[in-house]
N, C-alpha and C positions, 0 to 999 in steps of 0.2 A: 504494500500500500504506500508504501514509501521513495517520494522521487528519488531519494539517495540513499544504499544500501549503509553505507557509512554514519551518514548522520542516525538513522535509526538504528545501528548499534549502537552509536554515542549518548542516546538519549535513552537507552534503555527498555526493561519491559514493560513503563510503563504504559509506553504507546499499543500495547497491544491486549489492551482492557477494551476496547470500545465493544465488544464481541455480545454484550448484551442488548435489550430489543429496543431500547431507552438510549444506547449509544456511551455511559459514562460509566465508567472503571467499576465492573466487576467482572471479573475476570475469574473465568470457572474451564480454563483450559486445562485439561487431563483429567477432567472431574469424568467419571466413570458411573459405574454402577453403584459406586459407594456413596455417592450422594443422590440417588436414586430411591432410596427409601424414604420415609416421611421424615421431614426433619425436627428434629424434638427441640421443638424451639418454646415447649413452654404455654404458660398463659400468659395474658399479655400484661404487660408492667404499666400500669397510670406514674405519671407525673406526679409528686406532691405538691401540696399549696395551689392545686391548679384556680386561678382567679376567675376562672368562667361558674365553679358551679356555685355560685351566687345569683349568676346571672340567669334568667328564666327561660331564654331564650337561645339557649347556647348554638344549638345543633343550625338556626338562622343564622347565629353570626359566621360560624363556620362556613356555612354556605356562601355566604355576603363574601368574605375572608379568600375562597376560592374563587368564586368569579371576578374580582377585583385584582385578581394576579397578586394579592396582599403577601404576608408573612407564612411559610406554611407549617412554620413551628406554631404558630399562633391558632392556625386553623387547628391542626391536632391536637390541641387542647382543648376547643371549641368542641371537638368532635369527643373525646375522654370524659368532659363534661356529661354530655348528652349522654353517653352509654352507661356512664355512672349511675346515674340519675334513672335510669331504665334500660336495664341489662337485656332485654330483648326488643331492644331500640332495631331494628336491621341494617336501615338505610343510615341509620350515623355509625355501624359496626363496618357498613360498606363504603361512607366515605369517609371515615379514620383511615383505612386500608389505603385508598389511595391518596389522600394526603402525605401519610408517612412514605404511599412509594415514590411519589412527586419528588420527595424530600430525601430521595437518597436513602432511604430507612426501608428495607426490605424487609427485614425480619419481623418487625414490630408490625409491615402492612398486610404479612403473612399471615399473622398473630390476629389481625383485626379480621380479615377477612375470611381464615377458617372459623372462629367465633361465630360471623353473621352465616355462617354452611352451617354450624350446628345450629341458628335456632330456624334456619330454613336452609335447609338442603338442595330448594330448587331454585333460589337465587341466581339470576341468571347475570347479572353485574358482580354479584361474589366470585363467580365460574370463572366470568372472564378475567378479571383483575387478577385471581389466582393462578390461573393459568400463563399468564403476562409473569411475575413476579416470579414465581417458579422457573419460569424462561431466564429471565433476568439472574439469578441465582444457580443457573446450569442444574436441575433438580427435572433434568429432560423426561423421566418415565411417570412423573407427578406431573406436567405439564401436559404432557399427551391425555392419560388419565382424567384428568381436572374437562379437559376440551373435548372427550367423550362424553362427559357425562354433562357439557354443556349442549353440546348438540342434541343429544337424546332428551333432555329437557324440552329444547325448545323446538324440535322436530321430530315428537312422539311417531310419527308418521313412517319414520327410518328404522323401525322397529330396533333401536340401539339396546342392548341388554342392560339390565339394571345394574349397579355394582354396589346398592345399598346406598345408606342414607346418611354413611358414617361425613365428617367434616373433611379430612381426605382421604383421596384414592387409597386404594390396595396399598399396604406398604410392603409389601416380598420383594425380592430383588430379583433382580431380572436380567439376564446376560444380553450380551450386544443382538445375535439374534432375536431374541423376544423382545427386543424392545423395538428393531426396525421393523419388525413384523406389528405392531402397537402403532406404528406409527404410521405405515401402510394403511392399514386398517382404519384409523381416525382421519387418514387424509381422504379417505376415500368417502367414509358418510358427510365429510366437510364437501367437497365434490359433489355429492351426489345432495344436500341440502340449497349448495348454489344452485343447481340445475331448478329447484324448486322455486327460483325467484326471479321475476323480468331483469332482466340487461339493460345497462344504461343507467340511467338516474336515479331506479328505485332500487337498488339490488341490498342485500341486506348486509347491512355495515358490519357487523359483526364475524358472520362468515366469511363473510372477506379478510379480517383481521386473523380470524383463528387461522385460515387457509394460511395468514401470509406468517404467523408462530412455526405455524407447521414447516413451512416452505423454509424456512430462517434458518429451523434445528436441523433440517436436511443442507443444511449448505446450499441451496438452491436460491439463489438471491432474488437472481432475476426473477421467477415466479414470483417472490416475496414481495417484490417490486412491483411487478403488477398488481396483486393483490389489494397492496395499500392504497395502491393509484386510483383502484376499483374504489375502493370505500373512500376517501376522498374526494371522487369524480359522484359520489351518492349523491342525491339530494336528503336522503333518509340520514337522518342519526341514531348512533347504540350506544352501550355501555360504555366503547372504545372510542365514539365520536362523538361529544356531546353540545351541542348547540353552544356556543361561542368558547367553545374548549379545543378546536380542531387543528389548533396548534400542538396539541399531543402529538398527533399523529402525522403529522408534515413532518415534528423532531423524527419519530420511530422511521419515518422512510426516509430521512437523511441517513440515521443510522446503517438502516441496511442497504444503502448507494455505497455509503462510505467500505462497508465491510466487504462489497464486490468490486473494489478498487474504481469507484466509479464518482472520486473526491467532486470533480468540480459539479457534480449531478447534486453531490451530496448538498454544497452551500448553496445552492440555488435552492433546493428543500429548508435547507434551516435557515435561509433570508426569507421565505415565504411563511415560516414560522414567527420569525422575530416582526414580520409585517402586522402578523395577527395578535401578537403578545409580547410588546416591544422589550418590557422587564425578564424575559423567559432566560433564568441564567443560561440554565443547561444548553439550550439548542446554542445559546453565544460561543459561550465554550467547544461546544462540537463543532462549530464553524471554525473555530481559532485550532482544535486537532485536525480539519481539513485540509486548512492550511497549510499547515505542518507536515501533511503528507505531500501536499506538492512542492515543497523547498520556498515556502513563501512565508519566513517567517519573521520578518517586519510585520506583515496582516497578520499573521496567527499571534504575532506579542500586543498590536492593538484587540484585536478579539477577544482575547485572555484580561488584559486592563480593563475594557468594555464589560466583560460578565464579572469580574472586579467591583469594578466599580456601581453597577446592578446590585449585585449582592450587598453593600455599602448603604445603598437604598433604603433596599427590602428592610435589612437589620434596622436602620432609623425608622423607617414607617413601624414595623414591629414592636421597637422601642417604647413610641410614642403613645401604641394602642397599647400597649401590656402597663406602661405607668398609668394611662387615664382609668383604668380597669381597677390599679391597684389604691383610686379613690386619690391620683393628683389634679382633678379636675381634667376642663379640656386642652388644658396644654401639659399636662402628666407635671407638672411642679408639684413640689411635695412629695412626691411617692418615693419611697424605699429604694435606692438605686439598685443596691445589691440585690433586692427582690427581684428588679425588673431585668437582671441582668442574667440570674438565675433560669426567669421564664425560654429567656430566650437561648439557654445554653442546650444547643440542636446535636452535639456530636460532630460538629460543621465538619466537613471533609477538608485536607488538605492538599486534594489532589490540585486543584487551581494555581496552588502558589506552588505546589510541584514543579507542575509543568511549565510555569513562566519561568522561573529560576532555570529549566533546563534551556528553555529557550532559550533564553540571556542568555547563557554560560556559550551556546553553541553560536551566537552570534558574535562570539566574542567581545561580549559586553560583562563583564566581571563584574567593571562598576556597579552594575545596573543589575545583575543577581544576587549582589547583599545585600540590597535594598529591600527586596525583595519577602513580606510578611504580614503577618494579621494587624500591622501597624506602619504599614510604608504608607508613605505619602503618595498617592495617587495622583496630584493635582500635581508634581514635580516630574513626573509620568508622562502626563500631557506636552511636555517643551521637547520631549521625543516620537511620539506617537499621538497620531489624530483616533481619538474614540470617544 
């Protein structure tokens, strides 16, 4: 994927994370049959002190939260609230899940989203998100799994067998055969569920997206490519494409442009993204790893500064809402700093400043890679780089 075989030794493995369906560093290469069984990831762990469950209306502001492209530590709090408060909430069990996946946080959207499978098993927005996440986590024989029993859900018709009502799939392990045989298998009632739906504008979002999972974990890009292109040429939305969310899925098919060496396809996906959701860290960043694969990395170190400086934002918008919450009025004056600092302490990834610093380093800007931290000055950034 790399214009220079050199530079992407020099820069390491980190470059070769984007392999998930999301496009950002998790990285489940060699991952086998061994993480093929259900993952014992637990119940799911609440925040303490969370300052929404005061609030009466949590599960709205979460909502509010999401569609505003706001904080999405903020939103998962919103959503912990809600579930708190009514443990057989579904739809705030369904969108904790994907806030926390939004947010970089697989595990914990795993956690929310087998939850909403236990107290409905035929969630068909739990199905998918799990299946998606599982993908994302290389958990390939749970993914397949998870997208059988979505289909069979929602297209009783395909007489799919039942595999029970448990929160995940079968967990026995599976050898490489039984599993591309599984996969075969699910690709084919996905197939045969499209054939069930007109062409063109209305075809069903959703199958299209599982088609293009399915398509991904075969290596099969281009199929994948299409696929997404399908559900994005929809006029219909799904669980995977939700009325002014459809920059999810512009990012997911940059993703998989970018993982069939097909960079400059990719940023033209995630400038189409960034068109619809200008704050969208992630697709920024995967535009600036696009970059990066084609030897263009003056652009990939603006890119990188750009989702930087985004994220910079976010935290102050998030800041500001988590002190007014914690009773500093509407300018958050007064409220507990440490409190609000606490709310918003996400696990933040450090891959961002990673990969700038490598940048720097290979652009032979040394200067400019010490700089480089949860504390550099961005705005002395600028007298180098337009973003």
């Amino acid at each position: 994927m790399f214009a220079n075989d050199e530079l992407a030794d020099s820069l390491g493995d980190e470059y070769d994370q984007w392999k998930d369906f999301d496009g950002l560093n998790h990285n489940f290469d060699g991952l086998g049959a061994e993480l093929d069984n259900a993952p014992n990831l637990g119940t799911y762990m609440f925040e303490e002190n969370n300052i929404f469950m005061d609030v009466p209306n949590a599960f709205e502001e979460g909502q509010k939260i999401m569609r505003e492209g706001g904080n999405l530590s903020l939103a998962a709090l919103a959503f912990e609230a809600a579930v708190q408060k009514d443990k057989d909430f579904v739809e705030a069990w369904v969108a904790l899940g994907q806030a926390q996946a939004q947010n970089e946080k697989e595990s914990p959207a795993i956690r929310a989203l087998e939850r909403a499978l236990d107290i409905d098993p035929n969630s068909l927005e739990a199905l998918m998100g799990l299946a998606v996440s599982y993908t994302n986590e290389g958990y390939d024989t749970l993914a397949y799994r998870t997208l059988e029993r979505w289909v069979g859900v929602k297209y009783p018709q395909l007489g799919v067998p039942a595999r029970g009502t448990e929160a995940g799939p079968d967990p026995e392990e599976m050898g490489f055969t039984d599993r591309h045989q599984l996969h075969e298998k699910v690709t084919n009632y996905f197939l045969r569920a499209a054939q069930l739906n007109p062409s063109g504008g209305a075809v069903d979002v959703d199958v299209q997206v599982g088609l293009g999972v399915l398509f991904y974990g075969s290596e099969d890009y281009d199929k994948a490519v299409d696929c997404f292109t399908a559900a994005l040429n929809s006029h219909a939305h799904g669980a995977m494409k939700r009325e002014g969310e459809e920059h999810l899925l512009w990012n997911r098919l940059g993703a998989t442009l970018a993982n069939s060496a097909r960079s400059e396809e990719a940023i033209e996906a995630y400038s189409r993204a960034l068109e619809l959701r200008p704050n969208f860290v992630r697709a920024r960043y995967n535009l600036g790893v696009s970059c990066i694969n084609l030897g263009v990395l003056d652009q990939a170190a603006a890119h990188l500064l750009g989702a930087l400086s985004m994220h910079k934002v976010l935290e102050q918008e998030g800041r500001a809402k988590a002190a007014e919450l914690l009773g500093g009025g509407p300018t958050g004056e007064g409220a507990d700093a440490r409190a609000v600092e606490h709310l918003l302490q996400a696990n933040q990834s450090t891959n961002l400043y990673d990969t700038l610093r490598r940048v720097f380093t290979n652009m032979d800007r040394r200067d400019l890679s010490t700089m480089v931290g949860p504390d550099m000055d961005l705005d002395a950034m600028r007298k180098e780089f337009d973003f």
